[in-house]
N, CA, C and O of each residue as an XYZ file, in Angstrom:
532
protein
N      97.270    113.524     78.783
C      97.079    112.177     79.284
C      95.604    111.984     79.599
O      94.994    112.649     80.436
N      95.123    111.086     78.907
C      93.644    110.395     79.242
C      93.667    109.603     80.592
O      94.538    108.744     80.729
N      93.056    109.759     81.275
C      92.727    109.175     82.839
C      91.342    108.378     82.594
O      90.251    108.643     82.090
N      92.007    107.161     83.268
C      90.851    105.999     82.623
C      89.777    105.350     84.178
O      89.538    104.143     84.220
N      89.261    106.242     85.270
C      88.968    105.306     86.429
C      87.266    104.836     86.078
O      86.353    105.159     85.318
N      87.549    103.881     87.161
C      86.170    102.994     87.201
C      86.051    103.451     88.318
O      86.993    103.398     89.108
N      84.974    103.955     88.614
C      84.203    104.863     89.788
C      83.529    103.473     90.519
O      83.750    103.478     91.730
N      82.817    102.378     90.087
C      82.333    101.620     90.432
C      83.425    100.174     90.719
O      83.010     99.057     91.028
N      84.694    100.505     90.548
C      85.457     98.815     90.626
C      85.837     98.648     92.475
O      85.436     99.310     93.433
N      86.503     97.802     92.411
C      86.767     97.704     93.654
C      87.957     98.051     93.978
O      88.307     97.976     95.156
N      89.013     98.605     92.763
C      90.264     99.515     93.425
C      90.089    100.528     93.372
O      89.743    101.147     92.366
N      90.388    101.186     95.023
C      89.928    102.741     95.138
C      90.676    103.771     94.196
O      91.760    103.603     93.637
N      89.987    104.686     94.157
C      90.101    105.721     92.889
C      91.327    106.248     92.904
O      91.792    106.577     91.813
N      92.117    106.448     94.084
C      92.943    107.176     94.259
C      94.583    106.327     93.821
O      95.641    106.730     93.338
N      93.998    104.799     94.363
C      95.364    104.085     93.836
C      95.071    103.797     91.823
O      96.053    103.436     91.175
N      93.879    103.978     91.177
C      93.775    103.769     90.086
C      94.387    105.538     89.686
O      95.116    105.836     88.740
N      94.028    106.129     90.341
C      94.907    107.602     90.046
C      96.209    107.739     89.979
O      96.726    108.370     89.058
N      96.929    107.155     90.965
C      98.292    106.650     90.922
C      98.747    105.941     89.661
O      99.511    106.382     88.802
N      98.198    104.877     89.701
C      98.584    104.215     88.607
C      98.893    104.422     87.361
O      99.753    103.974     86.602
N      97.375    105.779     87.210
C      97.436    105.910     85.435
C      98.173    107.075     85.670
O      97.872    107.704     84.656
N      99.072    107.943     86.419
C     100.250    108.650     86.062
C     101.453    107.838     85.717
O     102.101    107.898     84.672
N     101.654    107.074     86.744
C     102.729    106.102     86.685
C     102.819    105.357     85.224
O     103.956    105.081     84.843
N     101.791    105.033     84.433
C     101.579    104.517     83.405
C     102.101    105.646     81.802
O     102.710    105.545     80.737
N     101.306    106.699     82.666
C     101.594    108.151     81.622
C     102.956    108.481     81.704
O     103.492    109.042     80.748
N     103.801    108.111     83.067
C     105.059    108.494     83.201
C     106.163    107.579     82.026
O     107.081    107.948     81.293
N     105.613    106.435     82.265
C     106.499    105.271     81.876
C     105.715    105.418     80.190
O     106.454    104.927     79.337
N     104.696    105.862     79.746
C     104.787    105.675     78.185
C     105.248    106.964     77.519
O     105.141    107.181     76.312
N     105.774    107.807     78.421
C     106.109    108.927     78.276
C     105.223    109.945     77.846
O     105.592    110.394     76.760
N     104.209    110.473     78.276
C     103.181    110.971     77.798
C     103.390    111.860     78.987
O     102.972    112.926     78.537
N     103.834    112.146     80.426
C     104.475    112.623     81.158
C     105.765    112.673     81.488
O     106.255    111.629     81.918
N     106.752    114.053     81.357
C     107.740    114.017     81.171
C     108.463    114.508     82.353
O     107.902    115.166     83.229
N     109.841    114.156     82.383
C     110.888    114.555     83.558
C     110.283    116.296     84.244
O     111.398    116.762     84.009
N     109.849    116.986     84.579
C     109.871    118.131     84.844
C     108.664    119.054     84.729
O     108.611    120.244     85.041
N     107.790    118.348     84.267
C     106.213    118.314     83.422
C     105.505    118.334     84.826
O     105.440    117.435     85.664
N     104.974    119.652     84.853
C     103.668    119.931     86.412
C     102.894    119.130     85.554
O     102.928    118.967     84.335
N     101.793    118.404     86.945
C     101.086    117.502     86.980
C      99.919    118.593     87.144
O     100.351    119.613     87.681
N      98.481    118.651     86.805
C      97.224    119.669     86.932
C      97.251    119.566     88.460
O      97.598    118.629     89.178
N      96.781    120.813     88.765
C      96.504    121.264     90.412
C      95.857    120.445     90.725
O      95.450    119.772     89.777
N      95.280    119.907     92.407
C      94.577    119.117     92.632
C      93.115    119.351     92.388
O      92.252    118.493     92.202
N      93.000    120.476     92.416
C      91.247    120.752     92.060
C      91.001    120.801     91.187
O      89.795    120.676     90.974
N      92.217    121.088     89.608
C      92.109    120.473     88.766
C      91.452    119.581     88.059
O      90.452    119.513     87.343
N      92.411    118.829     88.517
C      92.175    117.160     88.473
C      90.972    116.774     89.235
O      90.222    115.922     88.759
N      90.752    117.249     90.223
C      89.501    116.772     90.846
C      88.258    117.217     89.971
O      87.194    116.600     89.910
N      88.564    118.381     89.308
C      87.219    118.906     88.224
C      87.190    118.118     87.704
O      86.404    117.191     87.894
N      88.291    118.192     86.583
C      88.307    116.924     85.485
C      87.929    115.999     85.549
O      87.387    115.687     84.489
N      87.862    114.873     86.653
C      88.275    113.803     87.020
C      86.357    113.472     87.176
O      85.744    112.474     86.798
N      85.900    114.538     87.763
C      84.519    114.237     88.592
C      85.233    113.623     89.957
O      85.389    112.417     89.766
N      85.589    113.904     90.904
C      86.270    113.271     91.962
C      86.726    114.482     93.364
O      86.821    115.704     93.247
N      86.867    113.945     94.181
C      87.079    114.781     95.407
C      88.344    115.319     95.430
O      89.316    114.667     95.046
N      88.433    116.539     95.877
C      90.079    116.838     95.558
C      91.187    115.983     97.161
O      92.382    116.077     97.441
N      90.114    115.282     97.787
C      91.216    115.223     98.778
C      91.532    113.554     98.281
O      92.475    112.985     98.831
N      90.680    112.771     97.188
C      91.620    111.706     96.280
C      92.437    112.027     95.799
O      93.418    111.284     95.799
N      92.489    113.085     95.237
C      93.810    113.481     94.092
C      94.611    113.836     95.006
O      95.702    113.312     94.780
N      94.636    114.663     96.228
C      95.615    114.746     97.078
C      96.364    113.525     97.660
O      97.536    113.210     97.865
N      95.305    113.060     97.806
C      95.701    111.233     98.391
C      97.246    110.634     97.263
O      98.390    110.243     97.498
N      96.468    110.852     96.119
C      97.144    109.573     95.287
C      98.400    110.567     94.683
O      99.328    109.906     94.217
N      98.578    112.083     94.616
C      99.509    113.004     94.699
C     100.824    112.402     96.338
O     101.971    111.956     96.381
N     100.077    112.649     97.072
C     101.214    111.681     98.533
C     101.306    110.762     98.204
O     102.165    110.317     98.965
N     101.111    110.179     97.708
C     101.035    108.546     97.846
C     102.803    108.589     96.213
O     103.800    107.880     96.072
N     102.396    109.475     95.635
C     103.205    109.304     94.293
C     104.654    109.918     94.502
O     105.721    109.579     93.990
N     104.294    111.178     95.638
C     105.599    111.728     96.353
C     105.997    110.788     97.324
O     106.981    111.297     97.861
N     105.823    109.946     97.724
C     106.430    109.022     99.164
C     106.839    108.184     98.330
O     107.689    107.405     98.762
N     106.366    108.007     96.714
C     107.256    106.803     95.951
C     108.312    106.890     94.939
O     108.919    106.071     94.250
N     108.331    108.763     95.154
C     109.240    109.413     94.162
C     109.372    109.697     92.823
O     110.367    109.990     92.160
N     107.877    109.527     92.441
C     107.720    109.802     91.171
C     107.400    110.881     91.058
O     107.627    111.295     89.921
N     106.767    111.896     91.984
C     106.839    113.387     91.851
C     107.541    114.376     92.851
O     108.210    114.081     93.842
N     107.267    115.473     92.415
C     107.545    116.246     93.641
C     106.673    117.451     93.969
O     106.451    118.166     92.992
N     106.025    117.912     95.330
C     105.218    118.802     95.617
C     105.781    120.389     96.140
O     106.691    120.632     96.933
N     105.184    121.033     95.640
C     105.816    122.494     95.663
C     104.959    123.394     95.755
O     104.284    123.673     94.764
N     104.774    124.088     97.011
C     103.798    125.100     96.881
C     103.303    126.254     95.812
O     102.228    126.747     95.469
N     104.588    126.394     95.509
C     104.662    127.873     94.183
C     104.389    126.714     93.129
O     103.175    126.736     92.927
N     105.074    125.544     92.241
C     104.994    125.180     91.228
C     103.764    123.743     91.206
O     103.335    123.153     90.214
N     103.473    123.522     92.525
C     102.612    122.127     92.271
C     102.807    120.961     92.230
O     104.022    120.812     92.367
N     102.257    119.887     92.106
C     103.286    119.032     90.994
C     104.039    118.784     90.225
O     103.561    118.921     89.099
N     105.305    118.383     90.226
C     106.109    117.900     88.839
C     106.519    116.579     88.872
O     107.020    116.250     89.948
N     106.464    115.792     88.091
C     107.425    114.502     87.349
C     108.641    114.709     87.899
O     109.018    115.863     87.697
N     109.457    114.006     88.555
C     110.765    114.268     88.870
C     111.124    112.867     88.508
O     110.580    111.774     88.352
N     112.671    113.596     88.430
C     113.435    111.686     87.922
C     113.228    111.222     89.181
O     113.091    111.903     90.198
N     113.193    108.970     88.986
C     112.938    108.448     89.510
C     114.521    107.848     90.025
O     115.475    107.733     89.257
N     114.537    107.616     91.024
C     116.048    106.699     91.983
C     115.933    105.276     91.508
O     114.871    104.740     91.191
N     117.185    104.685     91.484
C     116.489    103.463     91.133
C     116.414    102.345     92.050
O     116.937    102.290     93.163
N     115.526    101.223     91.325
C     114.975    100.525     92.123
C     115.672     99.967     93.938
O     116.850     99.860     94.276
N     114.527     99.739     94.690
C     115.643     99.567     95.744
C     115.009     98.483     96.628
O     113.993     98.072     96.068
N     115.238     97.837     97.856
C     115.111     96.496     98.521
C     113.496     97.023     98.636
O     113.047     96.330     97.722
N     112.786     97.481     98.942
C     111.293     97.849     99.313
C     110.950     97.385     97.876
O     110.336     96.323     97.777
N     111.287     98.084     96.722
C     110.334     98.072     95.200
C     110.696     96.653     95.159
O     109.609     96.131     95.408
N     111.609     95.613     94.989
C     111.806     94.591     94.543
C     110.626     93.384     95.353
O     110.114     92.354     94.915
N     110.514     94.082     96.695
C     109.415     93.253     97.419
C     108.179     93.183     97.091
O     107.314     92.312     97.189
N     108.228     94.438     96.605
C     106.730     94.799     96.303
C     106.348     94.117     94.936
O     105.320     93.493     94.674
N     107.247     94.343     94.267
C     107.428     93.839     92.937
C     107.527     92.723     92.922
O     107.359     92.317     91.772
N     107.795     91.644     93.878
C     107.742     90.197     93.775
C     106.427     89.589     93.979
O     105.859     88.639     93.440
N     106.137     90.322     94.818
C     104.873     89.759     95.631
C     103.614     90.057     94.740
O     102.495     89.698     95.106
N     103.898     90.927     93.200
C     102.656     91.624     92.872
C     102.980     90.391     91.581
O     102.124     89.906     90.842
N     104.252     90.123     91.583
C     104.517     88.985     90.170
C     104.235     88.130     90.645
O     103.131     87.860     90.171
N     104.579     87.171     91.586
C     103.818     86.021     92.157
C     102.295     85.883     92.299
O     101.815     84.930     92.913
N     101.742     86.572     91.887
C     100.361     86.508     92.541
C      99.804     86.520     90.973
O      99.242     85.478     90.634
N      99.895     87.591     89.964
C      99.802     87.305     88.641
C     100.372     86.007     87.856
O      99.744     85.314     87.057
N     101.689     85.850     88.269
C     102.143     84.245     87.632
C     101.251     83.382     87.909
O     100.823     82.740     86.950
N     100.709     83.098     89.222
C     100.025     82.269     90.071
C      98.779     82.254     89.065
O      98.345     81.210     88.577
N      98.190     83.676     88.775
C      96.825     83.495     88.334
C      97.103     83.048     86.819
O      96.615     81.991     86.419
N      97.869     83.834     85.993
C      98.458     83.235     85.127
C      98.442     81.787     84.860
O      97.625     81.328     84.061
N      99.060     81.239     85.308
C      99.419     80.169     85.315
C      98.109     79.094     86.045
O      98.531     77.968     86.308
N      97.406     79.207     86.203
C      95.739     78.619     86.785
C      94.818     78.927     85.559
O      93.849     78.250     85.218
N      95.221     79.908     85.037
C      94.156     79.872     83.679
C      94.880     79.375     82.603
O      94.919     80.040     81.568
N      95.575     78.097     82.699
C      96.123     77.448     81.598
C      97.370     78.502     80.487
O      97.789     78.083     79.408
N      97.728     79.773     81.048
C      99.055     80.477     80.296
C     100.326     79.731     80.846
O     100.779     79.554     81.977
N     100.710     79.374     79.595
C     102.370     78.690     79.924
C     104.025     79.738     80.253
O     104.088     80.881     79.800
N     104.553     79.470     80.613
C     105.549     80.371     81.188
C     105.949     81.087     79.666
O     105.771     82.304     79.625
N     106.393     80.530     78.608
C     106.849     81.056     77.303
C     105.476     82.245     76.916
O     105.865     83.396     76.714
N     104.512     82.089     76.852
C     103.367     83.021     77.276
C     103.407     84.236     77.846
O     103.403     85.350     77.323
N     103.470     83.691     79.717
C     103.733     84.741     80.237
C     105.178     85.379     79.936
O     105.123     86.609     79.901
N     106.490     84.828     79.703
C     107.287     85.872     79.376
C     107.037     86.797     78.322
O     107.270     88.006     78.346
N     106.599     86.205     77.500
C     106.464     87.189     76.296
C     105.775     88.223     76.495
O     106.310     89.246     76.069
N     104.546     88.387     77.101
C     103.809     89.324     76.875
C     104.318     90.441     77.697
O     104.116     91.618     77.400
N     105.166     89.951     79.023
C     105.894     90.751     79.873
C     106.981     91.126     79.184
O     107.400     92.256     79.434
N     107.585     90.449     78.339
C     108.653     91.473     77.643
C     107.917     92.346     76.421
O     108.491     93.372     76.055
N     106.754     91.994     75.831
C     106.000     93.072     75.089
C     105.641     94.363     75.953
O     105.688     95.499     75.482
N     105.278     94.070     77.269
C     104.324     95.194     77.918
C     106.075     96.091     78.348
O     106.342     97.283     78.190
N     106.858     95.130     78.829
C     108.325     96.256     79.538
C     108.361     97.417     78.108
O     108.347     98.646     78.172
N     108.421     96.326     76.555
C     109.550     97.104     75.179
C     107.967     98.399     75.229
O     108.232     99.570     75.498
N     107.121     98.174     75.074
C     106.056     99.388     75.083
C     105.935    100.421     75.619
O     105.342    101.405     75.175
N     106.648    100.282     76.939
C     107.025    101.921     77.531
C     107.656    102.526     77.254
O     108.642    101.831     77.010
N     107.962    103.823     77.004
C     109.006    104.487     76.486
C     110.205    104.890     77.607
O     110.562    106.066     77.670
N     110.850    103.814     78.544
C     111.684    103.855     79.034
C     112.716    104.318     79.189
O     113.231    104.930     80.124
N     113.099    103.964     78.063
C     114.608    104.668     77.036
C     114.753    106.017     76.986
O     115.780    106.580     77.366
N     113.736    106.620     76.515
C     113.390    107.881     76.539
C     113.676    108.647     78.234
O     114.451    109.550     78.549
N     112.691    107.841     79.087
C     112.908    108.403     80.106
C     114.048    108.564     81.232
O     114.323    109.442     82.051
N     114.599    107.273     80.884
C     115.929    107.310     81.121
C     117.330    107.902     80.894
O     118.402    107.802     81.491
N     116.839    108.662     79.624
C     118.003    109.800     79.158
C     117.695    110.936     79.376
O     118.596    111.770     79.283
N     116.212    111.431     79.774
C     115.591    112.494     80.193
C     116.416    112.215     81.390
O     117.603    112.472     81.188
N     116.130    111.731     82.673
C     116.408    112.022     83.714
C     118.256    112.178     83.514
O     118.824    112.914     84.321
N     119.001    111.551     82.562
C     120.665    112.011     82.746
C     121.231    113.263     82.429
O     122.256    113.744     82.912
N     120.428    113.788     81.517
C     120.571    115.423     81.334
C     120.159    116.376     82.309
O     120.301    117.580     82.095
């Protein structure tokens, strides 16, 4: 997995760290059971402090996309599904994109589409039968 951060943007490194696993998880490029690189690892790699990667490592276990293990590290663990917290979060992050969306002249037939292009692009399917076995 290629890790893509902007050292200079204004979202901190650690939630853009989050993200591009979560991204690697969902295009399947990270798999059900798949250790994640140590944190100093990743902090080599990365050019970055290891106590970001620790950061955005908690931050990924409190949301259940991994799990931490002293002997094994990181791993990908199956995800629970969605629940009253994600749907909030998830509203509030779609409202605010529709909103902008929709101010730069994109029409709703627009925005659905590209949101049902970006959902069919993950390899979901995949991950979803990973985690039933």
């Amino acid at each position: 997995m290629i890790l893509k951060l902007d050292m200079s943007g204004d979202i901190p490194i650690y939630v853009q760290l989050r993200n591009q696993i979560v991204l690697g998880i969902g295009r399947g490029e990270l798999r059900v059971g798949e250790r994640l690189p140590t944190v100093r690892q990743l902090a080599g790699d990365a050019g970055i402090n290891t106590m970001t990667v620790n950061k955005a490592y908690q931050v990924l276990k409190a949301e259940g996309f991994i799990e931490i293990d002293r002997r094994h590290g990181a791993v990908v663990r199956p995800v629970q599904g969605a629940d009253g917290v994600f749907h909030e979060k998830l509203e509030e992050e779609l409202e605010l994109l529709t909103a902008e969306a929709k101010l730069k002249g994109m029409n709703q037939q627009e925005f659905l589409s590209l949101c049902e292009k970006m959902f069919s692009e993950l390899h979901l399917q995949e991950y979803e039968t990973a985690t039933e076995g």
